[in-house]
MIDOSE-1310 file (N, C-alpha, C; in nm, 2 decimals, decimal comma, always signed):
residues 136
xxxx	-9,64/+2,55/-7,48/-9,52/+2,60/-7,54/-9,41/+2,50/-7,53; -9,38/+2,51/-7,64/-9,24/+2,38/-7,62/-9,11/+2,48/-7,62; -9,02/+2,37/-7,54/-8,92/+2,45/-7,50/-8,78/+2,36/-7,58; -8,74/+2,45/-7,63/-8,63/+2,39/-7,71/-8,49/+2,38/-7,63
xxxx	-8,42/+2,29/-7,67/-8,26/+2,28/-7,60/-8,15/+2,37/-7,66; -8,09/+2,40/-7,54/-7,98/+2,54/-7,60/-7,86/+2,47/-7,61; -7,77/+2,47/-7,74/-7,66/+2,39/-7,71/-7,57/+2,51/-7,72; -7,58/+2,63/-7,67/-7,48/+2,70/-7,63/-7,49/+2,73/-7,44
xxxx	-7,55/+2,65/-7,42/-7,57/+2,70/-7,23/-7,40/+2,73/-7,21; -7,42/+2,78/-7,10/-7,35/+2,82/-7,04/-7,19/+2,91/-7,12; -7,29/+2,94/-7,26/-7,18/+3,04/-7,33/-7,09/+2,96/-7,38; -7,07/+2,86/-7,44/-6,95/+2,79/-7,45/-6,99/+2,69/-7,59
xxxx	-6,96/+2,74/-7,71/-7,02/+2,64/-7,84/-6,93/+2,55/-7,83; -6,94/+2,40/-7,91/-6,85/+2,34/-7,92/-6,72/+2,35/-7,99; -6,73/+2,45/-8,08/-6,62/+2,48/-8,14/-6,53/+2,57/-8,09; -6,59/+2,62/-7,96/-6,51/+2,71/-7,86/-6,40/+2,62/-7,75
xxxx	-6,50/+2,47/-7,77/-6,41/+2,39/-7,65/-6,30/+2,33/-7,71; -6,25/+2,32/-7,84/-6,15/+2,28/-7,91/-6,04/+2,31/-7,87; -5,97/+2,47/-7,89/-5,88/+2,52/-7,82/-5,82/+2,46/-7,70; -5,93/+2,46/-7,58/-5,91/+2,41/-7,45/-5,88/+2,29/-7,46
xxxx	-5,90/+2,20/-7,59/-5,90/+2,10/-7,57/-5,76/+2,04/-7,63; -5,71/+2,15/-7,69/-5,53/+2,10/-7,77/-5,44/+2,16/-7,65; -5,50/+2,33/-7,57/-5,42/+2,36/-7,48/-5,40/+2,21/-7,38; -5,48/+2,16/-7,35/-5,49/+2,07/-7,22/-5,40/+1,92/-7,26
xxxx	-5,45/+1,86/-7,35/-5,40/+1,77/-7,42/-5,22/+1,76/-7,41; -5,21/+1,88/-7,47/-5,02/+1,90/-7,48/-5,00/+1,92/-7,34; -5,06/+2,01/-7,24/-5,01/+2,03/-7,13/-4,97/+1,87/-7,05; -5,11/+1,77/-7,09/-5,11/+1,72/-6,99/-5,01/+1,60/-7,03
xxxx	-5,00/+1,61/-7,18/-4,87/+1,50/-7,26/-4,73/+1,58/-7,16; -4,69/+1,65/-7,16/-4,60/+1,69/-7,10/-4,57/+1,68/-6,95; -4,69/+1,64/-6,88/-4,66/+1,64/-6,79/-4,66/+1,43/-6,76; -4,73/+1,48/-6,84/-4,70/+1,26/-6,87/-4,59/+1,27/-6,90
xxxx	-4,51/+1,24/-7,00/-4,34/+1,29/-7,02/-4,26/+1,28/-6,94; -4,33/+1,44/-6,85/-4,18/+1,47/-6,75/-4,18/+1,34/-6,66; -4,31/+1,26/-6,61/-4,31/+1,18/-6,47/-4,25/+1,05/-6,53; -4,25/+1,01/-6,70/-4,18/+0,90/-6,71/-4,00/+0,94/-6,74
xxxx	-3,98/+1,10/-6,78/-3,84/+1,11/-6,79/-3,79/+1,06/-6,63; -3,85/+1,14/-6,56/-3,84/+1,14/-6,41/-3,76/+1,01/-6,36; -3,87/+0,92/-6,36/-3,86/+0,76/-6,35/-3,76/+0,68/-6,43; -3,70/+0,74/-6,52/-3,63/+0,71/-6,62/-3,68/+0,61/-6,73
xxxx	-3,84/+0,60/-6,78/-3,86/+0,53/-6,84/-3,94/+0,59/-7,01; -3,88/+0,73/-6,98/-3,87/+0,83/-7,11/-3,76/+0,84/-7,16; -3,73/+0,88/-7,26/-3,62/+0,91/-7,37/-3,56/+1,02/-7,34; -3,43/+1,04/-7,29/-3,38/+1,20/-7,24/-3,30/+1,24/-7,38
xxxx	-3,33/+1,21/-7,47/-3,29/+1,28/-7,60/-3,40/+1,32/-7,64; -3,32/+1,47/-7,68/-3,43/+1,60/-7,69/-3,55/+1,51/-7,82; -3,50/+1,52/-7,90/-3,59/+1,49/-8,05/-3,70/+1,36/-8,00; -3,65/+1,23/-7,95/-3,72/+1,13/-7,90/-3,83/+1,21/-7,82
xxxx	-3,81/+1,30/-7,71/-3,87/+1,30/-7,63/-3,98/+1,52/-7,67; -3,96/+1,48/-7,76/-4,03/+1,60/-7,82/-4,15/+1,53/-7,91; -4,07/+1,43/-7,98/-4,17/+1,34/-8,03/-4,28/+1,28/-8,00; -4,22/+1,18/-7,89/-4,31/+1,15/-7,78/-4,40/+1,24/-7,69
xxxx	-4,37/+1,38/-7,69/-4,49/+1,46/-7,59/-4,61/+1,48/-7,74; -4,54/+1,47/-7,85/-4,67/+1,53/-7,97/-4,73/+1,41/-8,02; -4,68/+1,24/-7,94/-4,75/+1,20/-7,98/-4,83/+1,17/-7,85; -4,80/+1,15/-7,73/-4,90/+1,18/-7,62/-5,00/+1,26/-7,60
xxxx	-4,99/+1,38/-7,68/-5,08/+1,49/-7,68/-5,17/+1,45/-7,78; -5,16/+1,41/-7,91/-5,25/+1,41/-7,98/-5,33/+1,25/-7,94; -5,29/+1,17/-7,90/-5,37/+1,05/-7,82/-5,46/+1,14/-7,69; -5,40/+1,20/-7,66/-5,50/+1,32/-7,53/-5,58/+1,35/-7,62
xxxx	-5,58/+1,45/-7,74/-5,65/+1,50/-7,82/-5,81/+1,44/-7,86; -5,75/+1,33/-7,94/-5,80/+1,25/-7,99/-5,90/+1,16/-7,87; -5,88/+1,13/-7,75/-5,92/+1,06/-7,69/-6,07/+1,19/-7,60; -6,01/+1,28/-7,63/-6,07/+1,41/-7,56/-6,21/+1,41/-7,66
xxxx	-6,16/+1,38/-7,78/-6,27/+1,41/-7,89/-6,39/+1,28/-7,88; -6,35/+1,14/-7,90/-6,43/+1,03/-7,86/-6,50/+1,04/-7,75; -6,43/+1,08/-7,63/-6,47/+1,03/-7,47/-6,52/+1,14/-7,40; -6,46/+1,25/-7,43/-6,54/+1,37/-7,36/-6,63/+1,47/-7,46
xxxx	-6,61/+1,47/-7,57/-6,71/+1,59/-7,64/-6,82/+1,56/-7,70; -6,85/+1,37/-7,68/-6,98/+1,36/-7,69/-7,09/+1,37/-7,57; -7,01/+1,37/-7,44/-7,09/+1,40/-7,34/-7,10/+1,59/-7,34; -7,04/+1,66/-7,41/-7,05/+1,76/-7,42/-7,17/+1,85/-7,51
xxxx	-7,16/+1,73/-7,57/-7,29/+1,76/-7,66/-7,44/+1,76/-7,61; -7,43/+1,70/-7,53/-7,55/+1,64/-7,48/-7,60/+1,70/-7,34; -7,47/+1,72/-7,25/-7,47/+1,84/-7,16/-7,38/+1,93/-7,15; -7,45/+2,04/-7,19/-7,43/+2,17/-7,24/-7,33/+2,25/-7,10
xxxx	-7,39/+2,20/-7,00/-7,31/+2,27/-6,91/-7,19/+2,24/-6,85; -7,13/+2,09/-6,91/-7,00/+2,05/-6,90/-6,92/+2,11/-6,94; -6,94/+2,21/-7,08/-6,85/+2,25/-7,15/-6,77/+2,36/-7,06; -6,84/+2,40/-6,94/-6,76/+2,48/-6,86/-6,76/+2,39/-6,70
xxxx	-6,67/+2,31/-6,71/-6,71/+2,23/-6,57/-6,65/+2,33/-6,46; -6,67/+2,28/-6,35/-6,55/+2,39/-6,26/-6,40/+2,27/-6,20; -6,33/+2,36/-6,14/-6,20/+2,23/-6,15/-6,25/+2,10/-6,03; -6,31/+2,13/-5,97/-6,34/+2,02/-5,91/-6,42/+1,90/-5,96
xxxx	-6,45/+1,93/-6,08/-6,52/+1,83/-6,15/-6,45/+1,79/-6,26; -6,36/+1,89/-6,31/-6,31/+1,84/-6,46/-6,20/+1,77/-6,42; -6,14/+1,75/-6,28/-6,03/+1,69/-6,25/-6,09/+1,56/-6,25; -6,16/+1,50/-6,17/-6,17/+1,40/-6,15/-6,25/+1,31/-6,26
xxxx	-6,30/+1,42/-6,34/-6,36/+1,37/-6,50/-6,23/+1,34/-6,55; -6,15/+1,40/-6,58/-6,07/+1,40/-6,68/-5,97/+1,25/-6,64; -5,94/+1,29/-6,48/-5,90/+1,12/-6,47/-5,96/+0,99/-6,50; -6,06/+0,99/-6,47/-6,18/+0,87/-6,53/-6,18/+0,83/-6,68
xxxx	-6,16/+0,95/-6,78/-6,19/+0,94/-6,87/-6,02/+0,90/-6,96; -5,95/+0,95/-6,89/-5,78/+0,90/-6,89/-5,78/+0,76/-6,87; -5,83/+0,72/-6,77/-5,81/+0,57/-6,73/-5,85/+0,49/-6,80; -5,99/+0,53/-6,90/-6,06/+0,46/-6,99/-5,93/+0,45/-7,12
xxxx	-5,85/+0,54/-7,14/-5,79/+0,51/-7,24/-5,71/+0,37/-7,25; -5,63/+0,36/-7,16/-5,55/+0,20/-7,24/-5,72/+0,11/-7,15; -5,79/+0,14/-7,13/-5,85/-0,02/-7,14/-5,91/-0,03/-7,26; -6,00/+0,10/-7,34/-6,04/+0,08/-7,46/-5,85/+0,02/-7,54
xxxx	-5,80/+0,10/-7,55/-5,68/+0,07/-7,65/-5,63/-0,08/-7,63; -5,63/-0,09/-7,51/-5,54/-0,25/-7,51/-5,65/-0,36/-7,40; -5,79/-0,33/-7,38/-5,84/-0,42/-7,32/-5,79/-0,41/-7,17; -5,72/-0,36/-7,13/-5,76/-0,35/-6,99/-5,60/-0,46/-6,88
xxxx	-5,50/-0,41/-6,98/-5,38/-0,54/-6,94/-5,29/-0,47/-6,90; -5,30/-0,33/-6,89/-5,17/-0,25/-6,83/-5,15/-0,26/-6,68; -5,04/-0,26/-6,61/-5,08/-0,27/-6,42/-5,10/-0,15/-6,38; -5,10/-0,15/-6,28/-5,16/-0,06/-6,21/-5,09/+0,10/-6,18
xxxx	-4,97/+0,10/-6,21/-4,89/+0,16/-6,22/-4,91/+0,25/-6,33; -4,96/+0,22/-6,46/-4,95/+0,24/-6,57/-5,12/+0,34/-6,62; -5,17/+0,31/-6,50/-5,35/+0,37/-6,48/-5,29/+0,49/-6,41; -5,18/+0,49/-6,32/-5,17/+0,59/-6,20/-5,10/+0,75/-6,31
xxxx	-5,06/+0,72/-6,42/-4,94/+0,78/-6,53/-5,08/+0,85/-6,57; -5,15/+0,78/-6,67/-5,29/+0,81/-6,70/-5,41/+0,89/-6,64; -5,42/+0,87/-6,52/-5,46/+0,90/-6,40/-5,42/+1,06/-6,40; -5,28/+1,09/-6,34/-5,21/+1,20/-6,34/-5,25/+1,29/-6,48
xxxx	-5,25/+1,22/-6,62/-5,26/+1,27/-6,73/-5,40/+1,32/-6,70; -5,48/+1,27/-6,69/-5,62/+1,30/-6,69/-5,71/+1,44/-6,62; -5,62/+1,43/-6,48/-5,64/+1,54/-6,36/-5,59/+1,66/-6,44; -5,39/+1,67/-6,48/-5,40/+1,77/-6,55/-5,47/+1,84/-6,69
xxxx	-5,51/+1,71/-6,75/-5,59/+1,78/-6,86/-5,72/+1,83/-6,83; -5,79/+1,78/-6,72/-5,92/+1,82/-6,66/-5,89/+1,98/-6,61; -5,79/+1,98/-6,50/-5,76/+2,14/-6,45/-5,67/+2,21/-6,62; -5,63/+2,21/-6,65/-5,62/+2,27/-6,77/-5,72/+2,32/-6,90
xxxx	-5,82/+2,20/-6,92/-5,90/+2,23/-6,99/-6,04/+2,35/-6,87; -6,09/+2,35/-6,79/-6,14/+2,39/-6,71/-6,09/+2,54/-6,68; -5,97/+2,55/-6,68/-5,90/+2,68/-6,65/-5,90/+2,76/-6,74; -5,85/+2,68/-6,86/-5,86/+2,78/-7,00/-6,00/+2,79/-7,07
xxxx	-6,11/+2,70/-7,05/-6,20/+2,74/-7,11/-6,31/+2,87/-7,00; -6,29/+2,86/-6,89/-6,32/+3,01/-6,81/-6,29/+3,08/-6,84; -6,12/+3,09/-6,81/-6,01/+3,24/-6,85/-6,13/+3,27/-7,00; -6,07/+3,21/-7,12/-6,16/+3,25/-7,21/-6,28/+3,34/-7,22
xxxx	-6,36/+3,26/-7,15/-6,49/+3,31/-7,12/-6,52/+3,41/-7,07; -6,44/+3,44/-6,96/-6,45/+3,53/-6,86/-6,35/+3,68/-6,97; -6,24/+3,65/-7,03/-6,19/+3,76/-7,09/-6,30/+3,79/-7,20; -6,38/+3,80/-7,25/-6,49/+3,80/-7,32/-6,55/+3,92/-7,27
């Protein structure tokens, strides 16, 4: 008997992990934002810096869609990771962003922003795609 592959394991289709995946994106642009408002190397005018979280978010987005939802395809049970794992995913997979985009020339400082972006999109995406699940 052949056993075929379930690409809904763990209750979670791909078109389910979208959602989680714009809630997390924006979250985690925003929280990228506040640490360069912080620092003073964000725009403290409202419009600039409204701008800049929708366009941080959809590079989250977008980067979520290349880098994480082809591994989601393939393992089914990602799609619900727990936070201990999607944090430290979501950083890794953050850090890859400016070396794919710019080859790998940012300092180190500039991985640690990314870094931060990545953890909160991991505990965000992870949180909301359970809550979900679990309100079901």
């Amino acid at each position: 008997m052949e056993v075929q592959p379930r690409f809904d394991e763990g209750g979670v289709s791909i078109a389910q992990t979208l959602l989680p995946f714009l809630a997390a994106s924006f979250v985690s642009a925003v929280a990228f934002y506040a640490i360069l408002t912080i620092r003073g190397e964000g725009s403290r005018a409202m419009v600039e810096g409204i701008l800049g979280i929708f366009v941080f978010a959809f590079i989250a987005f977008v980067s979520a869609l290349v880098l994480v939802l082809p591994v989601m395809i393939f393992i089914p049970r990602l799609r619900r990771p727990p936070p201990l794992v999607a944090a430290p995913w979501g950083a890794a997979m953050a850090c890859l962003v400016p070396t794919v985009l710019a080859g790998g020339i940012f300092a180190r400082g500039t991985y640690a922003y990314f870094g931060v972006m990545g953890v909160t999109a991991g505990l965000v995406y992870a949180f909301s795609v359970n809550l979900r699940q679990s309100a079901k």
